[in-house]
TORKOL-4160 file (C-alpha; in steps of 0.2 Angstrom, whole numbers, padded with zeros to 4 digits, m for minus):
388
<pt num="1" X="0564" Y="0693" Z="0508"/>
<pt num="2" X="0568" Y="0710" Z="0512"/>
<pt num="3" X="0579" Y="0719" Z="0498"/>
<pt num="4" X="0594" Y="0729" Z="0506"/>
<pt num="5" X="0586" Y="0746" Z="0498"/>
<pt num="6" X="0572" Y="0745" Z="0508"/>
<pt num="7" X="0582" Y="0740" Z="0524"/>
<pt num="8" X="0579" Y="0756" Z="0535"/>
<pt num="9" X="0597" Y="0765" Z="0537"/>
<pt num="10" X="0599" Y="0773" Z="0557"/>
<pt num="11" X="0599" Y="0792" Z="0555"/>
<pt num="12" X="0615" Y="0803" Z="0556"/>
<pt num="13" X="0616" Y="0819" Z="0566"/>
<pt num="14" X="0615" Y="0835" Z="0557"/>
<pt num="15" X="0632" Y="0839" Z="0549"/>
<pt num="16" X="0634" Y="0822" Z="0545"/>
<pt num="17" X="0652" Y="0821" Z="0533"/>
<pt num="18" X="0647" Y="0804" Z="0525"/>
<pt num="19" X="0646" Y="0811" Z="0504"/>
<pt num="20" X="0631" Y="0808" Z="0495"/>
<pt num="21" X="0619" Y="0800" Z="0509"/>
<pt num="22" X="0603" Y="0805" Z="0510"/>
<pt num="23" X="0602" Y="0810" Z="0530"/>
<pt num="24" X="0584" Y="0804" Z="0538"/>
<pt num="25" X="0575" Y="0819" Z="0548"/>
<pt num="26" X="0585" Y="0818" Z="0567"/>
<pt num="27" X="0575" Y="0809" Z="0578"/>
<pt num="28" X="0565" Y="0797" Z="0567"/>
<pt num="29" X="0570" Y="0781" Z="0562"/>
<pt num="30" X="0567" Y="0775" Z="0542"/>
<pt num="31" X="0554" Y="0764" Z="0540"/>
<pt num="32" X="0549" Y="0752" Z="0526"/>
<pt num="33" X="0534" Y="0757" Z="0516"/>
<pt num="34" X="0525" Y="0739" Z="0517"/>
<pt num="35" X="0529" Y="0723" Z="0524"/>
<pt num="36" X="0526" Y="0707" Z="0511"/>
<pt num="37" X="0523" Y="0690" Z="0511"/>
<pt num="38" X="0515" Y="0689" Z="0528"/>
<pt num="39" X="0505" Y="0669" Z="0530"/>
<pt num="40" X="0496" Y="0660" Z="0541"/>
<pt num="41" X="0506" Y="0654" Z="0556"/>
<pt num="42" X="0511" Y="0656" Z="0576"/>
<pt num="43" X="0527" Y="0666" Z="0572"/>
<pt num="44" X="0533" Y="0657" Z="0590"/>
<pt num="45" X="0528" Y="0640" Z="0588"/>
<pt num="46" X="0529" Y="0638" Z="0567"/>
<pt num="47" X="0546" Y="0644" Z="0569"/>
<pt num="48" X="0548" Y="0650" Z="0551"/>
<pt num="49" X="0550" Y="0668" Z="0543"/>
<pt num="50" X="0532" Y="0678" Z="0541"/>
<pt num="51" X="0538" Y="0689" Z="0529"/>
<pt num="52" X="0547" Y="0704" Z="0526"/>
<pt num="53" X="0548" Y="0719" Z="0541"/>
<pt num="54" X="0552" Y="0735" Z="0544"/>
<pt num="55" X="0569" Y="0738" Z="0553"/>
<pt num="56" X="0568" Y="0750" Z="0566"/>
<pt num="57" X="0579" Y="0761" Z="0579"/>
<pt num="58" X="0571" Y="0761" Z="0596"/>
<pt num="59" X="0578" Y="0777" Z="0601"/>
<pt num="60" X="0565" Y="0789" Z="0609"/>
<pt num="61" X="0552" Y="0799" Z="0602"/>
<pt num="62" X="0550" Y="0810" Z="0589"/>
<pt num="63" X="0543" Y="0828" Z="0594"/>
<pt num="64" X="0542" Y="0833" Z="0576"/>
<pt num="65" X="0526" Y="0831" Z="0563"/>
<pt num="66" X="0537" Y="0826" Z="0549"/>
<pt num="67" X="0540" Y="0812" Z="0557"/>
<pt num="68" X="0524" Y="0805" Z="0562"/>
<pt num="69" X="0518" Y="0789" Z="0552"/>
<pt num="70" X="0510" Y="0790" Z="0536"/>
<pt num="71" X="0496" Y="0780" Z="0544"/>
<pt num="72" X="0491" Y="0776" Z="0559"/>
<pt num="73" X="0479" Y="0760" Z="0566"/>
<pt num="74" X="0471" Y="0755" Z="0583"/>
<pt num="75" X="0473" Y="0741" Z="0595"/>
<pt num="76" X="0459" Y="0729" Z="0595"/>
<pt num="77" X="0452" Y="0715" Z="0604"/>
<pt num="78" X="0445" Y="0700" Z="0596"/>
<pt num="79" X="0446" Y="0683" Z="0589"/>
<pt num="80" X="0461" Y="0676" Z="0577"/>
<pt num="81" X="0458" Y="0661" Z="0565"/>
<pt num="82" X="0470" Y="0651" Z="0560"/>
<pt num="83" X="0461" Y="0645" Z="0544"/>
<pt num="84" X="0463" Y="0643" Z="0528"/>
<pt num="85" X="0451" Y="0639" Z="0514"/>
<pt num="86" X="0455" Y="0630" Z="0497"/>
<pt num="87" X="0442" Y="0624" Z="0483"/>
<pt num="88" X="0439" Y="0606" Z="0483"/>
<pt num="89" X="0429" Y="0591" Z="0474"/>
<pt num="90" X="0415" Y="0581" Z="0482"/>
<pt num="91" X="0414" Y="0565" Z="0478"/>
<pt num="92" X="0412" Y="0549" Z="0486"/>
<pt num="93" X="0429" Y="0540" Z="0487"/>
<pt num="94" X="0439" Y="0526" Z="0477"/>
<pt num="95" X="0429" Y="0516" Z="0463"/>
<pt num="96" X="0431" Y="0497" Z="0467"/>
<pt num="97" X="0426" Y="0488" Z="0454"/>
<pt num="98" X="0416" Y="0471" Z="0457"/>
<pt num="99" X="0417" Y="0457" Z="0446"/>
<pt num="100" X="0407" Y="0442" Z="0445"/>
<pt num="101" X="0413" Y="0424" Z="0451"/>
<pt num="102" X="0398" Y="0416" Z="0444"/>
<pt num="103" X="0398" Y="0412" Z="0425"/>
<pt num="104" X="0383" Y="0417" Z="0416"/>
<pt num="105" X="0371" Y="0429" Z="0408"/>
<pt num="106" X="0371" Y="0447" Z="0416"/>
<pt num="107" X="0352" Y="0449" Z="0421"/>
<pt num="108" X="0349" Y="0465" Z="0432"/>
<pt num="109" X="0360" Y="0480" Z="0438"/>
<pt num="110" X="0356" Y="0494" Z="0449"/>
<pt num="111" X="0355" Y="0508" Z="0446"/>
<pt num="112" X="0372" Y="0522" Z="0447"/>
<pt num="113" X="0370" Y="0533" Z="0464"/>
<pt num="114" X="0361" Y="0518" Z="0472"/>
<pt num="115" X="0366" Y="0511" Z="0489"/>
<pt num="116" X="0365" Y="0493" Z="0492"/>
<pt num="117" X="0368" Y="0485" Z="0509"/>
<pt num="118" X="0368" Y="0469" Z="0519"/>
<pt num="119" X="0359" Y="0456" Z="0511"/>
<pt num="120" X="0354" Y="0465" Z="0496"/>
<pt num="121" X="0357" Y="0460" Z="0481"/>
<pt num="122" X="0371" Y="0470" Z="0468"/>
<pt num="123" X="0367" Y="0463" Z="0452"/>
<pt num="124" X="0359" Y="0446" Z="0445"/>
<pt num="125" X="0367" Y="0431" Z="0435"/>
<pt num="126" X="0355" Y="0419" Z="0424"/>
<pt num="127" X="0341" Y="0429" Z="0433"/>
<pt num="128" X="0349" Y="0426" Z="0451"/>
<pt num="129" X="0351" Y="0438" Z="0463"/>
<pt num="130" X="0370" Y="0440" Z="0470"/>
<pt num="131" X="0366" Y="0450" Z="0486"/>
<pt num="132" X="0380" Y="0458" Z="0495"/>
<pt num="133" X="0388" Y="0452" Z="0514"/>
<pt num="134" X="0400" Y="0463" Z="0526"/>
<pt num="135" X="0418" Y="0457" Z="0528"/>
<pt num="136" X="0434" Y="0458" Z="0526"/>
<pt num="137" X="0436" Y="0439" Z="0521"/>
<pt num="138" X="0435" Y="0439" Z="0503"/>
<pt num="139" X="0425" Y="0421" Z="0497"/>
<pt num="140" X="0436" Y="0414" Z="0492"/>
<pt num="141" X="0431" Y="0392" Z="0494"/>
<pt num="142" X="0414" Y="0386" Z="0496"/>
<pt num="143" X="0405" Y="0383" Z="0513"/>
<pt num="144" X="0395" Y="0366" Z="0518"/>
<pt num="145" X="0394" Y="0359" Z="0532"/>
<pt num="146" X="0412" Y="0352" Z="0540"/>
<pt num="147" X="0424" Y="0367" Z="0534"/>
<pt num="148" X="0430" Y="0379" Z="0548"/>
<pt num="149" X="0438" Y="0397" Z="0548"/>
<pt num="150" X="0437" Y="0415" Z="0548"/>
<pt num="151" X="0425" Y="0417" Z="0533"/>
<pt num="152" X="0412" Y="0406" Z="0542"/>
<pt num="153" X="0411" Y="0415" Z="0556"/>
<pt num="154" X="0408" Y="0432" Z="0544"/>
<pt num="155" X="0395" Y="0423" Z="0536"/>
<pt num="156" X="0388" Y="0417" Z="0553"/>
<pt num="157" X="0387" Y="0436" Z="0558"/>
<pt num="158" X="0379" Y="0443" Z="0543"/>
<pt num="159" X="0364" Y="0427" Z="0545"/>
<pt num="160" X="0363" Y="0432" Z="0559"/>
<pt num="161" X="0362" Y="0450" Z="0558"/>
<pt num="162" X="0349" Y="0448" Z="0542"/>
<pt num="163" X="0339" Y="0439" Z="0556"/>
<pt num="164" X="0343" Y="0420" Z="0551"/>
<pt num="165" X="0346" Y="0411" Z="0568"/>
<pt num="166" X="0347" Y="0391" Z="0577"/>
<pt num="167" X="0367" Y="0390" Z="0576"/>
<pt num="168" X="0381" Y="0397" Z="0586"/>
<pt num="169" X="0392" Y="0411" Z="0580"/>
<pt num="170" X="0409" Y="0402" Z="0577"/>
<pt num="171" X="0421" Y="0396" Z="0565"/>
<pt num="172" X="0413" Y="0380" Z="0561"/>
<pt num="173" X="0400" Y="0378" Z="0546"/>
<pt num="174" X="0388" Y="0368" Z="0555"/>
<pt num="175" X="0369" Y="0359" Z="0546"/>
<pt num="176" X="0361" Y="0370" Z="0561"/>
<pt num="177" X="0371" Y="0384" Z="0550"/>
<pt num="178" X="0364" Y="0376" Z="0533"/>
<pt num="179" X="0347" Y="0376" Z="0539"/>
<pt num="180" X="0348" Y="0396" Z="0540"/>
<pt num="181" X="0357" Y="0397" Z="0524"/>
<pt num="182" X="0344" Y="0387" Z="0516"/>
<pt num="183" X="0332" Y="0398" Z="0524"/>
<pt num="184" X="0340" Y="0416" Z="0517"/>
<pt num="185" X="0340" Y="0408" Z="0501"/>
<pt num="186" X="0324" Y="0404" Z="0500"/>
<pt num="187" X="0318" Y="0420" Z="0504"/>
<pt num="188" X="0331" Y="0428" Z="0490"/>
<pt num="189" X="0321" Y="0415" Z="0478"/>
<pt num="190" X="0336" Y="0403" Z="0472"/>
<pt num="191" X="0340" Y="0387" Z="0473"/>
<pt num="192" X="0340" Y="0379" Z="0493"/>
<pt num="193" X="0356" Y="0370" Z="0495"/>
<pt num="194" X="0362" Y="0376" Z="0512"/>
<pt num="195" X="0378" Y="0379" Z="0504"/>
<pt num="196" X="0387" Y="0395" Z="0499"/>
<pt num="197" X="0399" Y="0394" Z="0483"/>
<pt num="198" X="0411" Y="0407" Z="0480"/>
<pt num="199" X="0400" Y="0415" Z="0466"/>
<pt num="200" X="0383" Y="0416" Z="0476"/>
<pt num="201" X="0391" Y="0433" Z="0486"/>
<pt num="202" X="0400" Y="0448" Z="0485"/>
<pt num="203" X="0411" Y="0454" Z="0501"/>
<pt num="204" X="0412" Y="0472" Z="0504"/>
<pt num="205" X="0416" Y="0480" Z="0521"/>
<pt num="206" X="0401" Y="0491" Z="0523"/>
<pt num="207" X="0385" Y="0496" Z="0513"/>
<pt num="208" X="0390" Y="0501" Z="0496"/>
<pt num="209" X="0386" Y="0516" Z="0483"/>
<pt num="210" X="0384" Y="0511" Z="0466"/>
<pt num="211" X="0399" Y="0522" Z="0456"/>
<pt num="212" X="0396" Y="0516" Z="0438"/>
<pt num="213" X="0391" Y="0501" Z="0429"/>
<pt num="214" X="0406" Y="0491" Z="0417"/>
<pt num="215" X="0393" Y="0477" Z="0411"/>
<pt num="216" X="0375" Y="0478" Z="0402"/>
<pt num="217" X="0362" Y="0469" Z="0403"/>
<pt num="218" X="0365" Y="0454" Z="0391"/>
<pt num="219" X="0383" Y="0455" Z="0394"/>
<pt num="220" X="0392" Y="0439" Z="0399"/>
<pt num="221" X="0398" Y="0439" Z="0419"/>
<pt num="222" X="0412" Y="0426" Z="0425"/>
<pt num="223" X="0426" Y="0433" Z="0413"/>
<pt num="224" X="0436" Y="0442" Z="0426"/>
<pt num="225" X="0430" Y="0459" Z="0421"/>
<pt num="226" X="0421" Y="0470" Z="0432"/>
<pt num="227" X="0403" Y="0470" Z="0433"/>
<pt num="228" X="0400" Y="0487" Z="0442"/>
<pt num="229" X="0414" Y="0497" Z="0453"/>
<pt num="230" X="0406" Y="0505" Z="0469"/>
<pt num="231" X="0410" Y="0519" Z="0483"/>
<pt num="232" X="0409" Y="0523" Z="0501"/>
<pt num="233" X="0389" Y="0529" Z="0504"/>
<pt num="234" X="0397" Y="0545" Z="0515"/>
<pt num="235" X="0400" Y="0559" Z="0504"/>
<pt num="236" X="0419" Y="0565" Z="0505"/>
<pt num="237" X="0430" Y="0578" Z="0498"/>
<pt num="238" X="0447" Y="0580" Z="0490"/>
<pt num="239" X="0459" Y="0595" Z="0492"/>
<pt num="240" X="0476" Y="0599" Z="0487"/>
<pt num="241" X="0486" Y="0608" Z="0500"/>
<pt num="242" X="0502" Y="0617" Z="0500"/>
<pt num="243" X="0513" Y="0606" Z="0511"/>
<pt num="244" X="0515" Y="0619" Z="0521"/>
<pt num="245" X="0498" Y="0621" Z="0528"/>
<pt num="246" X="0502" Y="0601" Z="0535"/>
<pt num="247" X="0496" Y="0608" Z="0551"/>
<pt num="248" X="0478" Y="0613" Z="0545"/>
<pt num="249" X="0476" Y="0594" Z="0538"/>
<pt num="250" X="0478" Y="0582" Z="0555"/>
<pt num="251" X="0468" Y="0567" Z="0554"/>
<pt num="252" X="0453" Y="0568" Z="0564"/>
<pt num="253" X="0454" Y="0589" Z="0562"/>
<pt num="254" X="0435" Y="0597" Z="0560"/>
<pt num="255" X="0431" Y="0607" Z="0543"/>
<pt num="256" X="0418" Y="0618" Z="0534"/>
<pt num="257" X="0413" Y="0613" Z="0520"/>
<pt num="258" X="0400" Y="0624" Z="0507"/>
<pt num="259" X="0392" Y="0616" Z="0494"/>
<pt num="260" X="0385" Y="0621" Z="0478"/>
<pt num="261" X="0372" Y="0627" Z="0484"/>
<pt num="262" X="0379" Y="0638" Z="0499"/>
<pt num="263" X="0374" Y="0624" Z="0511"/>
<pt num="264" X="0389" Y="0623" Z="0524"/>
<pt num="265" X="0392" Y="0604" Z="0531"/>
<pt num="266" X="0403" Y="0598" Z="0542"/>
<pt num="267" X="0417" Y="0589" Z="0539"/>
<pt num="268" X="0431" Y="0576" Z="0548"/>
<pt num="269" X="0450" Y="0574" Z="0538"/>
<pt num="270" X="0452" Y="0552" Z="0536"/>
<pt num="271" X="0467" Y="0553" Z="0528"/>
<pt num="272" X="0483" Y="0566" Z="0522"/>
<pt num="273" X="0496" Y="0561" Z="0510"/>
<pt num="274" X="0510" Y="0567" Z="0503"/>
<pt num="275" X="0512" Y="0568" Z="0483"/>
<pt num="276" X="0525" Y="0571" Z="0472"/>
<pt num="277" X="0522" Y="0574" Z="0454"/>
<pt num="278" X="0534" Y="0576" Z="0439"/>
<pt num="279" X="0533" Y="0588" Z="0427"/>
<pt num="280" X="0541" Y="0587" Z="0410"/>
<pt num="281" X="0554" Y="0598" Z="0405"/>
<pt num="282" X="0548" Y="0597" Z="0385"/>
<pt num="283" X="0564" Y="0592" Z="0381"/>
<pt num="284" X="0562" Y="0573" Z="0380"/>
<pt num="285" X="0577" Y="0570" Z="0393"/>
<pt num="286" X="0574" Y="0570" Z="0412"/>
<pt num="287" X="0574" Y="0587" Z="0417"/>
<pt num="288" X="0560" Y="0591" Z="0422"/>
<pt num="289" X="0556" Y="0599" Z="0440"/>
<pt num="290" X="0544" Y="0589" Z="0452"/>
<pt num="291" X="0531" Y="0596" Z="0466"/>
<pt num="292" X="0525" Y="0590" Z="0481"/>
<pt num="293" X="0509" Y="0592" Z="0486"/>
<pt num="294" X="0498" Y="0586" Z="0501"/>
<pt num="295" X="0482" Y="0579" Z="0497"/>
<pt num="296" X="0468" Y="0578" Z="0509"/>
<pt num="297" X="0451" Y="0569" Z="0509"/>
<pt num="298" X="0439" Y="0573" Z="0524"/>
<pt num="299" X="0422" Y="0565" Z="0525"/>
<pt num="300" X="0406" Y="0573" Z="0530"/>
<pt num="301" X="0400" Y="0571" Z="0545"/>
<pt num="302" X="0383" Y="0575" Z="0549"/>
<pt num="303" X="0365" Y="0569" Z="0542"/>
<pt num="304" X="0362" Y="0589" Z="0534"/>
<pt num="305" X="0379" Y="0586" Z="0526"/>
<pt num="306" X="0372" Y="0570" Z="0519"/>
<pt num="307" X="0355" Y="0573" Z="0511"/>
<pt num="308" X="0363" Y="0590" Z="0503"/>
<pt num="309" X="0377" Y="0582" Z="0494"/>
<pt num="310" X="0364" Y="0568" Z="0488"/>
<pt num="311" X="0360" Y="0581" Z="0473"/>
<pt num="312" X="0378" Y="0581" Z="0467"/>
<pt num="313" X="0387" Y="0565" Z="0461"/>
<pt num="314" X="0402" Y="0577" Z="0460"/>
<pt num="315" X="0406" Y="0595" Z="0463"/>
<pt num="316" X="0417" Y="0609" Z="0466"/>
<pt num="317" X="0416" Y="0615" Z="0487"/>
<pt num="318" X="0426" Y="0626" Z="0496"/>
<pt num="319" X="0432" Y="0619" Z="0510"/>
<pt num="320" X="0440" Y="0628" Z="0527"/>
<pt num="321" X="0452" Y="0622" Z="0538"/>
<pt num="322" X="0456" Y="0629" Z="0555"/>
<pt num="323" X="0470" Y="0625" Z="0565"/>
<pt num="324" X="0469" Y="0637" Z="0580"/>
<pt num="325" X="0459" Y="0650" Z="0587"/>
<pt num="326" X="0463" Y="0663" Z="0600"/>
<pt num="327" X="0451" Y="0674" Z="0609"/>
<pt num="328" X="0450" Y="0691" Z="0615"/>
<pt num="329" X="0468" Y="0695" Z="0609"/>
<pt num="330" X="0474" Y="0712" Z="0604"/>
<pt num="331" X="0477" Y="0714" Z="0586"/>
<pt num="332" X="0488" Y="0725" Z="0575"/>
<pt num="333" X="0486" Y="0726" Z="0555"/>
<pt num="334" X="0502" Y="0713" Z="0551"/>
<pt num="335" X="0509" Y="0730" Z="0541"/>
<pt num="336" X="0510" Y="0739" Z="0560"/>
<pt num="337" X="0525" Y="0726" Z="0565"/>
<pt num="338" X="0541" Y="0730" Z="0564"/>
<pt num="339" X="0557" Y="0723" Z="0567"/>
<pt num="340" X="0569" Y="0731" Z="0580"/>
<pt num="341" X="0587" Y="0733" Z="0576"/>
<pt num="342" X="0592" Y="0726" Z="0593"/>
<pt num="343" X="0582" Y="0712" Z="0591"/>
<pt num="344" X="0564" Y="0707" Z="0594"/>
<pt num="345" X="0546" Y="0717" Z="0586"/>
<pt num="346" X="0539" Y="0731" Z="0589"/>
<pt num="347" X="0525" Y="0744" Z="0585"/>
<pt num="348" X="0526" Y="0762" Z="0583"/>
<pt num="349" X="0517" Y="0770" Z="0597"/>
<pt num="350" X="0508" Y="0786" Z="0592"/>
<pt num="351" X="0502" Y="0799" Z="0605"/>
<pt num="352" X="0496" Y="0816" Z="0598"/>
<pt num="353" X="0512" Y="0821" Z="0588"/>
<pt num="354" X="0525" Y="0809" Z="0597"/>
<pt num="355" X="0532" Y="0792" Z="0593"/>
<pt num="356" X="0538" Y="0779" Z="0600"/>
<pt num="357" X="0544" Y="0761" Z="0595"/>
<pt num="358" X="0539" Y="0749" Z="0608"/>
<pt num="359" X="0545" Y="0731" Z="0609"/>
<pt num="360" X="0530" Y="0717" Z="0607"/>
<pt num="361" X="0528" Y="0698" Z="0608"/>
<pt num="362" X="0520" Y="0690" Z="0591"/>
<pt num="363" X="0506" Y="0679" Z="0592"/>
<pt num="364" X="0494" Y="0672" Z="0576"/>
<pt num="365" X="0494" Y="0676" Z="0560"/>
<pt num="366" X="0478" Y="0677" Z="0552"/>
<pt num="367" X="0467" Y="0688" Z="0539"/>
<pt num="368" X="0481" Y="0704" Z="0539"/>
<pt num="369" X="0481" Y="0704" Z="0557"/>
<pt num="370" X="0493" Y="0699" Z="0572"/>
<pt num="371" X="0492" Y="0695" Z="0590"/>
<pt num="372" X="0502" Y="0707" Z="0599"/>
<pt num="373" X="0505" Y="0710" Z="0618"/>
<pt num="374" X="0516" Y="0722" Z="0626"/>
<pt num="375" X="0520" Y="0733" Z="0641"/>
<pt num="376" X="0506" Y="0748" Z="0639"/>
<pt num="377" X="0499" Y="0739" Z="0626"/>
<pt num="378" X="0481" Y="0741" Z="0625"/>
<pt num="379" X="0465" Y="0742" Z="0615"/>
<pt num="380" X="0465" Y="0758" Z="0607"/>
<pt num="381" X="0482" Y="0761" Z="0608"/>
<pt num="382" X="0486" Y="0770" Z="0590"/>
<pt num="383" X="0502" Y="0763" Z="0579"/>
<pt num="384" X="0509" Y="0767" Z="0564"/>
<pt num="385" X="0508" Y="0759" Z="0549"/>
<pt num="386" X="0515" Y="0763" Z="0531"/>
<pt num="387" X="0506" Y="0772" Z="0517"/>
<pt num="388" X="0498" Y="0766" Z="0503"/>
């Protein structure tokens, strides 16, 4: 916000009888002496203030060297950002924790970092193997044949994916169906039944990443507490953004992200939320203030991605989001704009020792600079800007 001392006051003629004004030198308009604030955003589309700016009389030149700028700056031509970027925390997603449905002794784990997939097994109970099947049908009944549903068709498609054929893909549990059951379980070395209780698997949508371990070896399973908790296998990062920057964290939007290490993976946002947290006011009453944030996670998305962040279970990153660019656009320093008092933004023009204010069009925001285009506006073109 602009305070009303540094609003630029329109200069009064020589002679002036207004008491105790300070009179600006004729023919150059005041000018601030910086302009604050200034973030990232399309000033036309964003619709919302970029800071404070100079005021300024677009009343001719000035023929005067008192009343050239302070400092002047060129017109350029180049590309404008819209980026920002904010630290972050590598990780691997949400802990689920696993428990077990099959009573007994706690035998073998795997190991924390490990990924386990289809058919393989997560843990063992009374020194069997519990492997793991993709789903979204939790198991929750027993199969044999004569039952129908949903969950026989899921286990249908994961014998069959694990190579176990003879029986149609459907909904009905059929002996041609126990027959490849039987088979899968005598190739994971327990007992042949053709059946599958709830206890003998454990449904997870996708391959799994070990996260941590809640049992040991020895310990008893079948309680209801969780045996191990695993992650997603895709490495993913967290951020807190000002909600604000919304528009940097679209899902689907492309990021940078730099590891530890300096590697710089790319990245993809899955999800944007809005949280709002509540601070305590000390008081012990309800007076405290709340803030929103907006919390992003974004996964990464490429195989070089992957195997770096394999050496970190968790790490600080930097991650950069970009919501636009523009190319080859003339830029200004942000500190050359100006606002005109008839309306509108300008620059100050300098040629040899005249000035003029000449109206311009606003574009990005980005890095201390601003896209600008105007009538006689051109790379090159030398403007004003205030002192240090």
């Amino acid at each position: 916000m602009t305070d009303i001392d540094d609003v630029p006051v329109r200069a009064e003629p020589a002679g002036s009888s207004v008491p105790g004004e300070a009179l600006t030198p004729p023919g150059r308009p005041r000018r601030t002496a910086k302009i604050a604030g200034v973030g990232l955003a399309v000033l036309a589309v964003a619709g919302t203030a970029a800071g404070a700016y100079a005021y300024a009389d677009r009343d001719g030149s000035s023929a005067t060297q008192d009343a050239l700028p302070p400092a002047t700056a060129e017109v350029t031509r180049g590309t404008l950002t819209d980026e920002v970027t904010e630290g972050g925390t590598l990780g691997y997603g949400t802990l689920v924790p696993i428990s077990s449905r099959r009573p007994g002794t706690v035998t073998a784990l795997p190991d924390e970092g490990e990924v386990v997939r289809r058919g393989e097994p997560l843990f063992e109970v009374d020194a069997t193997p519990v492997p793991l099947v993709y789903g979204t049908v939790p198991a929750w009944r027993d199969l044999a044949p004569g039952v129908e549903g949903k969950d026989v068709k899921q286990l249908e498609k994961n014998l069959w994916a694990l190579g176990y054929r003879g029986f149609d893909v459907d909904e009905d549990y059929t002996y041609a169906t126990a027959d490849a059951v039987a088979e899968w379980q005598e190739d994971l070395g327990v007992e042949e039944t053709g059946k599958i209780r709830t206890g003998d698997v454990v449904v997870q949508p996708a391959a799994v990443r070990i996260g941590s371990l809640s049992a040991s070896l020895g310990d008893q399973a079948g309680n209801g507490g969780p045996v191990l908790s695993v992650t997603d296998t895709v490495p993913s990062v967290t951020v807190t953004l000002d909600p604000a920057d919304r528009r940097m964290a679209e899902v689907g939007a492309a990021v940078e992200v730099t590891l530890p290490d300096g590697t710089r993976a790319a990245g993809k946002v899955t999800d944007a939320a809005t949280k709002v947290s509540e601070e305590s006011g000390g008081g012990g009453g309800d007076d405290g203030e709340s803030t929103t944030t907006l919390e992003v996670v974004a996964v990464l998305t490429e195989k070089k991605g992957h195997e770096a962040a394999a050496a970190y279970d968790a790490a600080a990153v930097d991650v950069a989001f970009t919501a636009g660019e523009r190319k080859d656009v003339l830029t200004v320093p942000v500190a050359a704009l100006v606002a005109l008092a008839e309306g509108g933004f300008g620059v100050e023009v300098v040629e040899g020792s005249t000035t003029e204010y000449v109206p311009v069009e606003a574009g990005l925001f980005s890095g201390g600079r601003v896209e600008i285009s105007g009538k006689g506006i051109t790379e090159g073109t030398v403007v004003g800007v205030p002192g240090e």
